[in-house]
MARGUKE-232174 format. One record per residue (C-alpha): y, x, z; residue number from 1; residue in one letter. Coordinates in steps of 0.2 Angstrom, whole numbers, plus 5000, padded with zeros to 4 digits. Layout:
BEGIN
Y / X / Z / NUM / A $
...
***
This chain:
BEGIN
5123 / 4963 / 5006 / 1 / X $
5111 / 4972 / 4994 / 2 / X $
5118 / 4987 / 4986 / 3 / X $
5116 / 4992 / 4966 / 4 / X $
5100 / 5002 / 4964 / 5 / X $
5103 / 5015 / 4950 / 6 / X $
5099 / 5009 / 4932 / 7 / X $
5086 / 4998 / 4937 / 8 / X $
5101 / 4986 / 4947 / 9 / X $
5089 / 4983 / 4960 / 10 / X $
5092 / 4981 / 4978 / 11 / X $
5088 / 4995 / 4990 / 12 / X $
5074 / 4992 / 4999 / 13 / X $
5076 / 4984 / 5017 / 14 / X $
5070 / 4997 / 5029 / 15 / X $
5068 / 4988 / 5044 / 16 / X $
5056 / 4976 / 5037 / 17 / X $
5049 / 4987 / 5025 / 18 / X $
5040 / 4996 / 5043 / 19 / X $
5029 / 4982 / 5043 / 20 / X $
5012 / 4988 / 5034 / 21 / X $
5007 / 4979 / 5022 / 22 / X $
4987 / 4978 / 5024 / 23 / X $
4972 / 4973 / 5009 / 24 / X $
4954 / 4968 / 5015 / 25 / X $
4938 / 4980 / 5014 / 26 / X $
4933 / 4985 / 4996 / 27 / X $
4914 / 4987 / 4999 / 28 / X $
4912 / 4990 / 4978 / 29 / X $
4925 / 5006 / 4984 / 30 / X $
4916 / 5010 / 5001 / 31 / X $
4899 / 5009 / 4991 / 32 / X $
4908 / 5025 / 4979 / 33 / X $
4909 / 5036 / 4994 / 34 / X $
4899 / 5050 / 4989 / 35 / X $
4881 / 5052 / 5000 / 36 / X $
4885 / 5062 / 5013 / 37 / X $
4903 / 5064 / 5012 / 38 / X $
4913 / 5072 / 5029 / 39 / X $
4928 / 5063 / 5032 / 40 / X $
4940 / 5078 / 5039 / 41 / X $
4941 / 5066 / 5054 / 42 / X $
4925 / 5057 / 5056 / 43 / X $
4929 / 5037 / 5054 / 44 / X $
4947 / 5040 / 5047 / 45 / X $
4956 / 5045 / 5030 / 46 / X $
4965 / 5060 / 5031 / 47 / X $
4980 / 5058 / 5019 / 48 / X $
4994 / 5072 / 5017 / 49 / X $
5011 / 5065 / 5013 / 50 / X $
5028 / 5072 / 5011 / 51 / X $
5035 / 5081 / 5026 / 52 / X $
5054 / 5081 / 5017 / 53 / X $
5064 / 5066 / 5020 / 54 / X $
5063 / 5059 / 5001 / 55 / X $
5066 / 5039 / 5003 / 56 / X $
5058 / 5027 / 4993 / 57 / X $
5044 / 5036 / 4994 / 58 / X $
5042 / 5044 / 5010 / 59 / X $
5054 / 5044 / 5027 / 60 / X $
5056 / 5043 / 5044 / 61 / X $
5057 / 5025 / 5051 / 62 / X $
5069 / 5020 / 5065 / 63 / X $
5059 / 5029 / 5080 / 64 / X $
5059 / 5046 / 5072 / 65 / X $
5042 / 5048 / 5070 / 66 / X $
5034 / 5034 / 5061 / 67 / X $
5032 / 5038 / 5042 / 68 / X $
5035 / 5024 / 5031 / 69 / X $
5038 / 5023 / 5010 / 70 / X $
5029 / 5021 / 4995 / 71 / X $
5017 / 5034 / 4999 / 72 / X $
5012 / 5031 / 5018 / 73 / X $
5007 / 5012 / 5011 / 74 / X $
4999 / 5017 / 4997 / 75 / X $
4989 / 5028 / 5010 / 76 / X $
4986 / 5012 / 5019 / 77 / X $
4980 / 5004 / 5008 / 78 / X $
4966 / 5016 / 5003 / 79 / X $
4961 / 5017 / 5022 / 80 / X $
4961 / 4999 / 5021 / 81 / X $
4948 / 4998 / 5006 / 82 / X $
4938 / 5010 / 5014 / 83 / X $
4935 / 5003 / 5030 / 84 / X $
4945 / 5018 / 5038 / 85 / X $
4958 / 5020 / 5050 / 86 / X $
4972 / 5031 / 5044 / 87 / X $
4977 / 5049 / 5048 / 88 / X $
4994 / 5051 / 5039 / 89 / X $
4999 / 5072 / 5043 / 90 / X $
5016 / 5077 / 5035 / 91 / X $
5013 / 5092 / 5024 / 92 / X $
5026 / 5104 / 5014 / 93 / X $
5024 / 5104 / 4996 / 94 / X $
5015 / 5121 / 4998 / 95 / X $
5003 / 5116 / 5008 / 96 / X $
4995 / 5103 / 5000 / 97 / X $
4983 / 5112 / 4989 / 98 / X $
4976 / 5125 / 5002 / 99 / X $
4973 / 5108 / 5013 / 100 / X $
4963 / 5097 / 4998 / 101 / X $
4952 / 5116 / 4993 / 102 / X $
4947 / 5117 / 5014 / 103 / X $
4945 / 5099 / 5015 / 104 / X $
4960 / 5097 / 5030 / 105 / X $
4964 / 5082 / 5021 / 106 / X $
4952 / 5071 / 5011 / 107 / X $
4968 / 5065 / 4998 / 108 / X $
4986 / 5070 / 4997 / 109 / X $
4999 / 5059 / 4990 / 110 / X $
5014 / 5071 / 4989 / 111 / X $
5020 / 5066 / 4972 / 112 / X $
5009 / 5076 / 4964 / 113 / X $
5009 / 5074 / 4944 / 114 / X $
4995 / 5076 / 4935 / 115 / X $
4993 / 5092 / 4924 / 116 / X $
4981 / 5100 / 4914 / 117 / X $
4983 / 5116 / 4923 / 118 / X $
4979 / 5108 / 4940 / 119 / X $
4963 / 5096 / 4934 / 120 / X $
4956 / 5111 / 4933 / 121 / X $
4955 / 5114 / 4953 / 122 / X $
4958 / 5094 / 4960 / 123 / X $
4952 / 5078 / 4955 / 124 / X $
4963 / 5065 / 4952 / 125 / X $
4966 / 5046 / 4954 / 126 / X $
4983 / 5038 / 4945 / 127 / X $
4993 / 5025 / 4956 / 128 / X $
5011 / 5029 / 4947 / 129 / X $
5019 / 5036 / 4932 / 130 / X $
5035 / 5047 / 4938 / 131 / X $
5051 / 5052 / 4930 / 132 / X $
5063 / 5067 / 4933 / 133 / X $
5081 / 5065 / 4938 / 134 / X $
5096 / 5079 / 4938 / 135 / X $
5109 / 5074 / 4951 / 136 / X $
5126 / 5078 / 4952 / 137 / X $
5140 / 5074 / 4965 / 138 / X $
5150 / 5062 / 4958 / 139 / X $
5167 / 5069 / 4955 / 140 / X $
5156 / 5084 / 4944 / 141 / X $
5163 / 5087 / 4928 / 142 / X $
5146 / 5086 / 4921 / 143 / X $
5144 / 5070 / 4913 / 144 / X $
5126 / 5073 / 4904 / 145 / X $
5113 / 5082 / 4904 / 146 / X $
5097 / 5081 / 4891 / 147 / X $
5094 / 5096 / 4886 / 148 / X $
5093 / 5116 / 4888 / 149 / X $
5111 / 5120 / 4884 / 150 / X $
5116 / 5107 / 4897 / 151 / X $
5112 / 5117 / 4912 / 152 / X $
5116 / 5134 / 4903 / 153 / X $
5123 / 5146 / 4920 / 154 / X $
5120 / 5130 / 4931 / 155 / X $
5114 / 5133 / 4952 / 156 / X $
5100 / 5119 / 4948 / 157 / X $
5089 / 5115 / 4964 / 158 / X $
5070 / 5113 / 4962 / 159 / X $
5054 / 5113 / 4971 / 160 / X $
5045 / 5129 / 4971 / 161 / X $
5028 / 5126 / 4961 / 162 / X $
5032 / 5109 / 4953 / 163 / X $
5034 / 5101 / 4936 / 164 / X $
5054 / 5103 / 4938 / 165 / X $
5052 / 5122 / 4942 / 166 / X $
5043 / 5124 / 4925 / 167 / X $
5053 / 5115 / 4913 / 168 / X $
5069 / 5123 / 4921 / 169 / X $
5062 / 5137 / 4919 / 170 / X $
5055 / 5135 / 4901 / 171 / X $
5074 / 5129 / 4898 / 172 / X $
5080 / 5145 / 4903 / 173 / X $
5068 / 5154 / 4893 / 174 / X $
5078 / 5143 / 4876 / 175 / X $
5093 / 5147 / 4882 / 176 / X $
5090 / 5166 / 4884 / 177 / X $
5084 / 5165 / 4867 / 178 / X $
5100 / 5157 / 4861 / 179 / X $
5112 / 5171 / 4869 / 180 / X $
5115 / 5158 / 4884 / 181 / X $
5117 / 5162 / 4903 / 182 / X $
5100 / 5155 / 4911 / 183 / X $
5102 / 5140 / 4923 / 184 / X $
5100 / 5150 / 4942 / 185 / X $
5084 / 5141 / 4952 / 186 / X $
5088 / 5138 / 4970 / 187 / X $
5075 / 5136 / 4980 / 188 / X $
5078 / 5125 / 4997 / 189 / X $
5068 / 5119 / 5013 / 190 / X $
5072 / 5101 / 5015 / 191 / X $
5082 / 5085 / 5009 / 192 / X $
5095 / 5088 / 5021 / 193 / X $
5100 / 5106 / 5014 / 194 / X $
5099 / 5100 / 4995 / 195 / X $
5112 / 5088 / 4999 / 196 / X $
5123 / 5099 / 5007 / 197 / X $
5121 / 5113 / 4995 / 198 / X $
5125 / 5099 / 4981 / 199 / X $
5141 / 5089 / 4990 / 200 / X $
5148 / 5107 / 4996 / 201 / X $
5146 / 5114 / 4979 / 202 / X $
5136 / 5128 / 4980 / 203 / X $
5123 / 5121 / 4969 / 204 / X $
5127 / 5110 / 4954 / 205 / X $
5112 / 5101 / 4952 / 206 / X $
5097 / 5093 / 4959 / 207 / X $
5084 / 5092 / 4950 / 208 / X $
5068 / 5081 / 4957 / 209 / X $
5060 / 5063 / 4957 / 210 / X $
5070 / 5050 / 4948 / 211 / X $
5066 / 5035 / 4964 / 212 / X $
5073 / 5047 / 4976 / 213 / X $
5090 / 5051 / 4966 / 214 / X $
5092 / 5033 / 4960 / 215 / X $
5092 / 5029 / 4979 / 216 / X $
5101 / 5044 / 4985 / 217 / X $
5114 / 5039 / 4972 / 218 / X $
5115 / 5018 / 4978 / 219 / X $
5115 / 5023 / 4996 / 220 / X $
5129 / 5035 / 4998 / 221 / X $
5139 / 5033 / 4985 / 222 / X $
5140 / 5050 / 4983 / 223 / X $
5131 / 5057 / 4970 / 224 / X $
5122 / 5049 / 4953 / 225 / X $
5109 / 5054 / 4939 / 226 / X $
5117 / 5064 / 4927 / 227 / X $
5101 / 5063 / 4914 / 228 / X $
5082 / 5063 / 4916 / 229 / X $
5069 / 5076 / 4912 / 230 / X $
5062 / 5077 / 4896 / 231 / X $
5043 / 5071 / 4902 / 232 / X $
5037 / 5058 / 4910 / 233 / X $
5022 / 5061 / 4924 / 234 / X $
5007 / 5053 / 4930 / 235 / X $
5007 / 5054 / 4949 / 236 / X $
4991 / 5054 / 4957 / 237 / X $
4981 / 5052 / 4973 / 238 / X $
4973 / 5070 / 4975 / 239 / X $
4956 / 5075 / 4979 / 240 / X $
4944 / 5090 / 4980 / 241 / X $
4936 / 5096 / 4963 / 242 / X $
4921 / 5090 / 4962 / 243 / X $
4917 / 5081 / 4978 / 244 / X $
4917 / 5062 / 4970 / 245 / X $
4927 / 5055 / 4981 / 246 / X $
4940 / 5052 / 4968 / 247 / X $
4929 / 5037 / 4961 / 248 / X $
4931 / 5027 / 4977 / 249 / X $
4950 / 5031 / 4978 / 250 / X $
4951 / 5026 / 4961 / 251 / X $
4941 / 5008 / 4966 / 252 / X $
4952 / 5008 / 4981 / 253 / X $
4969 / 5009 / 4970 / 254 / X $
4962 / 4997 / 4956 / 255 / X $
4956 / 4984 / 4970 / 256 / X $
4975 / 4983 / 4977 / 257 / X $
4981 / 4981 / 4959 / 258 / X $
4969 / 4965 / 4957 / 259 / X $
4972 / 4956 / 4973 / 260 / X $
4991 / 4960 / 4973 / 261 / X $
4995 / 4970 / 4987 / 262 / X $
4998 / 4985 / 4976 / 263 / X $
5012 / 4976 / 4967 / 264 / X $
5019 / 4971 / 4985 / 265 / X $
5022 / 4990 / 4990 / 266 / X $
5028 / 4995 / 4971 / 267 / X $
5041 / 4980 / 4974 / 268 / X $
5046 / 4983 / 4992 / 269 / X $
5052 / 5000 / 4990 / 270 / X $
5061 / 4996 / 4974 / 271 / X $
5048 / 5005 / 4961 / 272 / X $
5044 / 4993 / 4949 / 273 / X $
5046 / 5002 / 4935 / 274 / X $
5035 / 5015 / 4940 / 275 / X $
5020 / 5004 / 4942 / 276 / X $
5001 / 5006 / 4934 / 277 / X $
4992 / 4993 / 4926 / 278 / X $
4975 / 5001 / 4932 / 279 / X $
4971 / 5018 / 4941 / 280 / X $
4962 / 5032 / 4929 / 281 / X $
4952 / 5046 / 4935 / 282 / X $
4959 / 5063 / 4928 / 283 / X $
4970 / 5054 / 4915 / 284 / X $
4977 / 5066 / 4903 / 285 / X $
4991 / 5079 / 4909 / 286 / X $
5006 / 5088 / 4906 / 287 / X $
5003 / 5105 / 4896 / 288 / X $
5017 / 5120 / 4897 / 289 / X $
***
């Protein structure tokens, strides 16, 4: 039986069929963009960094443990496939990321990265999402909205060190001190696992990260639901080294999925429709704090 997804009414996406790949043919037009003399971090494969934090629809563990399916390990896919590579998929923590892209460690990281202005000044990017924010709540929590700075005045609100979510907390806290109102307490956590029980145990009020994963956090157990989105949306971006051009065949990777379909087949498989592009853009404008 399908189950309610969120807002949208979807259906949770079937996770035992959805560990089939879904593969799109060779883009020459993208492998003719790889920049002259490019090294690959692994020669004859594309390194991609993805979530390590279990963070279903877009990125999980499959059945064995160890395969790493969701929106983002067949996005990755499909760049590989494009390019005429095999892929490398390593499982990175959000702080690692950035030091891997600058060494080249990884040749493109897909770790629900949103695009800012701030960060187009050290990374290329190549758009394949748009991305909102979600605050969570348990479900019994006497919280019933929340829009706005006042609304997580003295709040425990869990967010991700260095992301978009820690900013705008924190620029909510900033308003609220400036309104003679106890600032919202950041707590910082490791992994999916402990923000749930942090939330469910009521340590912590609130979670506040990616709308697809509360919406299906929500719909799955039953035991939480989305109190309010943030007040931005994102731009979510594959992720490259300033500078080294490799961005342009990424970008020819992503928009040759959107034409011949497979694109829309991964967006609809995991349930993230609404979050789809109509055409990838290179360093598309950002979010400025």
């Amino acid at each position: 039986m399908a189950v309610s997804c969120g807002a949208r009414g979807a259906a949770l996406p079937d996770l035992q069929q959805n560990q089939t790949p879904i593969h799109t043919p060779l883009n020459r037009a993208a492998v003719a963009l790889i920049p002259p003399g490019y090294h690959f971090a692994r020669p004859g494969e594309l390194t991609v960094a993805i979530s390590a934090q279990n963070s279903p629809p877009l990125a999980l563990l499959a059945d064995d443990n160890q395969t790493r399916i969701g929106s983002d390990p067949d996005i990755a896919r499909l760049l590989a496939d494009s390019l005429g590579l095999k892929l490398n998929l390593v499982p990175v923590s959000w702080e690692n990321w950035p030091l891997g892209i600058s060494s080249g460690r990884y040749d493109v990281a897909l770790v629900n990265i949103a695009v800012t202005e701030q960060r187009k000044q050290k990374y290329d990017f190549a758009s394949y999402r748009t991305d909102s924010l979600a605050f969570s709540v348990r479900k019994n929590s006497p919280i019933t909205r929340i829009s706005k700075a006042k609304d997580i005045a003295g709040l425990k609100v869990v967010v991700g060190s260095g992301t978009n979510q820690e900013r705008i907390l924190l620029g909510w806290n900033q308003q609220n001190i400036n309104w003679h109102l106890p600032p919202a307490t950041p707590v910082y956590l490791t992994d999916d696992a402990a923000d749930n029980l942090a939330l469910l145990s009521g340590r912590v009020d609130v979670i506040f990260g990616p709308q697809a994963a509360a919406t299906y956090k929500a719909a799955l157990t039953g035991q939480t639901r989305v109190a309010g989105t943030g007040p931005v949306q994102a731009v979510v971006a594959a992720t490259t080294q300033k500078g080294n051009k490799l961005v342009f065949a990424v970008q020819e990777a992503l928009n040759g999925a959107l034409r011949n379909g497979t694109y829309q087949q991964v967006m609809n498989r995991w349930g993230l429709q609404d979050e789809e592009i109509t055409h990838s853009q290179v360093n598309p404008p950002g979010i400025t704090y």
